[in-house]
N, C-alpha and C positions, 0 to 999 in steps of 0.2 A: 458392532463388528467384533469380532472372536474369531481365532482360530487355535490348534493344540501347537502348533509349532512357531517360534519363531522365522524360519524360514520361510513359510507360507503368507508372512506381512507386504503387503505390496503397496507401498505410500507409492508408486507413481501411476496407479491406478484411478485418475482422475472421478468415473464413476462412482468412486469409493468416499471420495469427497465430495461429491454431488448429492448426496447423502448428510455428512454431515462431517466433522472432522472425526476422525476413528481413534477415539481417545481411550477405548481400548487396549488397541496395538500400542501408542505412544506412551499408554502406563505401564506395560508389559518390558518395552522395548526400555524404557530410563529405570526400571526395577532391575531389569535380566541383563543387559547389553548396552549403555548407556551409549556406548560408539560402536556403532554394532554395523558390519560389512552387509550391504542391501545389494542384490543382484538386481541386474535391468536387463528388461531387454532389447534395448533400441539403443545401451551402452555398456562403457566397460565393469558398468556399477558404484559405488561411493560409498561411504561410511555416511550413514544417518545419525545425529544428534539430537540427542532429546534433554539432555541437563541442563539447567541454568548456567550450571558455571562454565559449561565445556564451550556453548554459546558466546560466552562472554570472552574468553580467551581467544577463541578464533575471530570474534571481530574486532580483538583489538591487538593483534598480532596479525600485521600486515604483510610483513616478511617472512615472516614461517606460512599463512595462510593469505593469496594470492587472490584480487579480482580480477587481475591482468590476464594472467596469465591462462584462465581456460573460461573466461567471463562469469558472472555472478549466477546465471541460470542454468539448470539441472542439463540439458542437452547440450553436449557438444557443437557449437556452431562452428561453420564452414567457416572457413579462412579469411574470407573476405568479410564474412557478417563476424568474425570476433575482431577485424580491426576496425569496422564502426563503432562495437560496444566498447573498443578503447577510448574512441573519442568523447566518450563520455564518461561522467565523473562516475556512474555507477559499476564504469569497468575498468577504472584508474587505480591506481597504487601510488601511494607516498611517493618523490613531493610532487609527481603529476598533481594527484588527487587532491592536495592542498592548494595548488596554484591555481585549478580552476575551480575549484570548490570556493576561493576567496572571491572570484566574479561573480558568478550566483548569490552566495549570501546576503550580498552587500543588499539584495530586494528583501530579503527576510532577518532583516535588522528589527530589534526592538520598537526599534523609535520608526522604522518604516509600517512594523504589524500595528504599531499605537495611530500613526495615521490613518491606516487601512480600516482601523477597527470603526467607526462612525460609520462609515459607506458599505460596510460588513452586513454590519448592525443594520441599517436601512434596508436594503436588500433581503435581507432574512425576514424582516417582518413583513415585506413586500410579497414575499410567498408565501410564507404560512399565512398571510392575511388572506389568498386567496381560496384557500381551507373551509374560508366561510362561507361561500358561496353554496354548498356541497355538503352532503353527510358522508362521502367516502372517496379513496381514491385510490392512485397505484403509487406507492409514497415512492417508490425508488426514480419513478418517471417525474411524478409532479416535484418531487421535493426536495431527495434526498441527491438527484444527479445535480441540481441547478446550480446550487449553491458552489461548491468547488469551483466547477465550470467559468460560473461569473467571477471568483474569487482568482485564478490563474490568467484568464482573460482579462482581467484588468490590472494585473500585475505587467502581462506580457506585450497591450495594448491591443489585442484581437479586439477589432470593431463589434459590437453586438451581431449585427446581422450575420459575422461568420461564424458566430459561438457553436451551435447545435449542430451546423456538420461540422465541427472538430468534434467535436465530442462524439460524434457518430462514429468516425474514421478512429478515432483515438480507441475507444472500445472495441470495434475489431480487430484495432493490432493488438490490443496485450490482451484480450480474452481470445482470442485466435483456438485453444482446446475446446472450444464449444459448438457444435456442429450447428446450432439455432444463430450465434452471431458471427458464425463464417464459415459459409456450409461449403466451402471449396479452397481447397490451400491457397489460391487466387485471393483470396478476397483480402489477407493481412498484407501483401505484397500491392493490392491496388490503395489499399488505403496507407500505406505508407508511401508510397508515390506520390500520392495526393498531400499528403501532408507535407512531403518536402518540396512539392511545386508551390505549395502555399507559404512554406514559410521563407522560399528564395521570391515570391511578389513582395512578402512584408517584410523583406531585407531592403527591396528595393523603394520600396514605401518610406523606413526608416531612415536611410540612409540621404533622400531626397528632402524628408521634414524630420529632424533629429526630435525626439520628444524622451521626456524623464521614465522610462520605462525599463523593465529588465528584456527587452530586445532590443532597445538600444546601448544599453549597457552590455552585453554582449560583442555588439557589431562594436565597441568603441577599445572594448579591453584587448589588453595586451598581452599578449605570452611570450615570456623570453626576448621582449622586443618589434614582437611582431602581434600583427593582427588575424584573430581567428579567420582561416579560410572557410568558403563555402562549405565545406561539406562538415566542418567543424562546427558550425551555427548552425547547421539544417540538423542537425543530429541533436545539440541541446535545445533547440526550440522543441520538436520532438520529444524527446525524453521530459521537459518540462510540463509538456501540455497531455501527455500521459499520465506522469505522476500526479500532478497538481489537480486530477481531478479522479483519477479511478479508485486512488487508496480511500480519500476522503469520504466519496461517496456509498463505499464500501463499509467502513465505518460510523457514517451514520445510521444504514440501513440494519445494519447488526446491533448496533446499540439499541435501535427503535424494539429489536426483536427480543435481545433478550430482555428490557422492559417488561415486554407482551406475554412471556415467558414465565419472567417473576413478579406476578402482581403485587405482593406485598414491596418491594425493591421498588415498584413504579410508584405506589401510593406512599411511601417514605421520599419519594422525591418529589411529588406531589405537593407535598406537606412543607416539605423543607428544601425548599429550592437553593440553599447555601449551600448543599450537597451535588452540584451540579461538576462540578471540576475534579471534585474526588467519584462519581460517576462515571464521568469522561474515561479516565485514566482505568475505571474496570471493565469498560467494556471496549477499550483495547486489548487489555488482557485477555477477557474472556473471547474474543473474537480478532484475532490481527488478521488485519486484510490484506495481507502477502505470508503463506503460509508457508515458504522457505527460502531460502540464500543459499548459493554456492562460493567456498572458495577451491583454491585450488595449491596442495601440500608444494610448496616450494624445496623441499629437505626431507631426509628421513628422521622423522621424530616423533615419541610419543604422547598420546592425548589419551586421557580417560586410560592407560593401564595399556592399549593398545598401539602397535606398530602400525604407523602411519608413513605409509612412500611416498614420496618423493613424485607426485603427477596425479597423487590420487582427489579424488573429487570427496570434495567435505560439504555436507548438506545441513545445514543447521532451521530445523523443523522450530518454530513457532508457536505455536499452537500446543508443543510438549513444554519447552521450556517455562511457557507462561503459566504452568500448570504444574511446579516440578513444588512436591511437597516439601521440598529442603527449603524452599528459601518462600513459601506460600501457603500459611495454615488454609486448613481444609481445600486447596482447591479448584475443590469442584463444585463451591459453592460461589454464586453470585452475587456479591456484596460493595452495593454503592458506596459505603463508608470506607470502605478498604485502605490500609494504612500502616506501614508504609507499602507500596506496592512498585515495586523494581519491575514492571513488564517491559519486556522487549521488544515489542511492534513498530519501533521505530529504528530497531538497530541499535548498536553503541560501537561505539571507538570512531574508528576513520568515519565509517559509512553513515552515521547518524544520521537520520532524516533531517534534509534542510528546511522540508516545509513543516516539521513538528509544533512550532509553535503555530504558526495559521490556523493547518490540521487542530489543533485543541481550542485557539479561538472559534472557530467557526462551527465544530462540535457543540461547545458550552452555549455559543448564543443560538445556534437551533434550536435544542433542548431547553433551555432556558425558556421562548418562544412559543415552542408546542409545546409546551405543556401548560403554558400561560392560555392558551387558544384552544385547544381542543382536549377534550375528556370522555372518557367511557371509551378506548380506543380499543380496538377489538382486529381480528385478521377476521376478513373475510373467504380466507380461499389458506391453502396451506404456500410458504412462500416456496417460488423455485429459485434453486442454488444454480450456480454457475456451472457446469461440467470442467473442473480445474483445480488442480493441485498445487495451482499457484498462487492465485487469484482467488482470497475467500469473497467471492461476490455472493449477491444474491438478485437474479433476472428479474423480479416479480413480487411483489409485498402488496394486496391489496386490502385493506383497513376502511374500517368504520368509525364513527366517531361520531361523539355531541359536539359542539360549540358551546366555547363558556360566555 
């Protein structure tokens, strides 16, 4: 993607991403204008961020740079839909954001992901096992969605049999820009209905059989004295059972690809599978499966050399950052050894991905797995991307393969 003018860049061009990331525009855009004023037209516009460092500062300046206050994502939401994203941590601010972010954790503790990790582990070879059956598949359906799925679902204690419509519902709410997984504005609104009818029966469920889970932990914790209400829990079960599977499976599928992509990169991990963790961590980089954050200028102050007001919308792009030659030889080059490698895909400061270590266990023992299991792996079809500027999905990866 190319054009002569900066002005003429349009990242909220979804299509444009459905394509591929326009790393184009984003090396143009951290060369020429590194905080550079982006026009919209469905808003009052924002400053785009493409530098590592400018990234870094705005996510760890809380109070100059706001989730509260205009929510984390690029549209202005309605009144009443940005005081739900309050109630959750990813539209919280210091010490909200600490106070509930200290309940959540408490499931993605060390010593809880080191439990997890055996029944992790079982699970994953449960499905790549079934790889064998088959010379080909659609890895994003057979494989690459499962694993998250059952990884949050057994965090949050969702029975098996309800797993797959969550996961259904869950995907037409945060891919909602895609006309093929919600061909009518209806459809993220019925499946978030759905989801919070579901998670107020397994309030009621929880709350009649208390069990060691983080929805009961939730239902038991405390704020300020008090216990989360209703619409407080339906919101983070929610956002849980969102995140907990769409990033994940997101970056597996991108990992798988660019793989397929660099065969020499796939045949060195092939070979030396001790390189699986430092893999991991580049193809976060080279792919992060949330390709922007909003905050929101609480002051009038400058970033990058420019005058920043006081309500204006600060977009911190992804997919530039992880790519900014100051702080990442060569890259555009895709290198499992990579080292050291600061990529951003997970946030830093307040907002840190809580489930980042999961996310990278559960990465390493797939790939670990498939590549144990299957060889000669090949795309059979070209994959289809997500229609979304937010969301680096990919709809469709279907693959061939040997059995080893």
């Amino acid at each position: 993607m190319s054009t002569d003018r900066l002005a003429d860049v349009d990242l909220t061009d979804a299509s444009v991403w459905e394509q591929a990331a326009p790393h184009d525009w984003l090396d143009r855009l951290r060369a020429e204008s590194p905080v550079h004023w982006h026009d919209e037209s469905d808003g009052p516009g924002f400053w785009a961020l493409t530098r590592h460092e400018d990234v870094h500062r705005v996510s760890t300046s809380p109070r100059e740079f706001s989730s509260h206050a205009g929510g984390p994502l690029r549209l202005d939401p309605e009144p009443d839909a940005l005081e739900q994203l309050r109630m959750v941590i990813i539209g919280m601010d210091p010490p909200d954001h600490r106070t509930f972010r200290a309940i959540v954790s408490k499931a993605f503790t060390p010593r809880t992901m080191a439990r997890l990790e055996a029944s992790l582990r079982a699970e994953t070879v449960r499905v790549v096992g079934e790889l064998r059956d088959a010379r080909r598949c659609e890895f994003v359906t057979d494989v690459a969605a499962r694993i998250p799925m059952w990884s949050i679902s057994e965090l949050m204690g969702v029975p098996p049999e309800d797993r797959q419509r969550l996961y259904e519902l869950s995907h037409a709410l945060i891919d909602d820009q895609d006309p093929e997984i919600a061909p009518t504005p209806d459809t993220a609104l019925v499946a978030s209905a759905e989801i919070f009818a579901y998670a107020a029966e397994m309030a009621v469920r929880e709350r009649a059989h208390p069990s060691d889970n983080l929805t009961g932990a939730l239902l038991q914790a405390e704020v300020d004295g008090r216990r989360l209400d209703d619409m407080e829990f339906t919101l983070f079960f929610l956002f849980l059972i969102v995140a907990g599977n769409e990033t994940t499976r997101t970056a597996t599928s991108q990992g798988l690809l660019a793989l397929l992509q660099h065969p020499d990169q796939m045949q060195r991990l092939v070979a030396d599978p001790g390189l699986v963790p430092s893999a991991v961590e580049e193809m976060l980089r080279w792919e992060p499966p949330i390709q922007h954050f909003r905050r929101t200028a609480t002051e009038d102050l400058d970033l990058g050399g420019q005058a920043i007001a006081r309500g204006d919308k600060v977009l911190m792009w992804y997919a530039a950052s992880n790519r900014d030659p100051a702080v990442f030889a060569d890259p555009h080059a895709f290198r499992i050894d990579r080292s050291p490698n600061p990529q951003q895909s997970f946030g830093i400061g307040e907002h840190f991905c809580l489930g980042a270590n999961l996310a990278r266990m559960s990465l390493r023992l797939l790939f670990t797995e498939l590549l144990a299991t299957v060889q000669n792996v090949h795309l059979e079809a070209q994959p289809r991307r997500l229609h979304s500027n937010l969301i680096n999905g990919i709809k469709e990866m279907r693959i061939g393969y040997d059995v080893r």
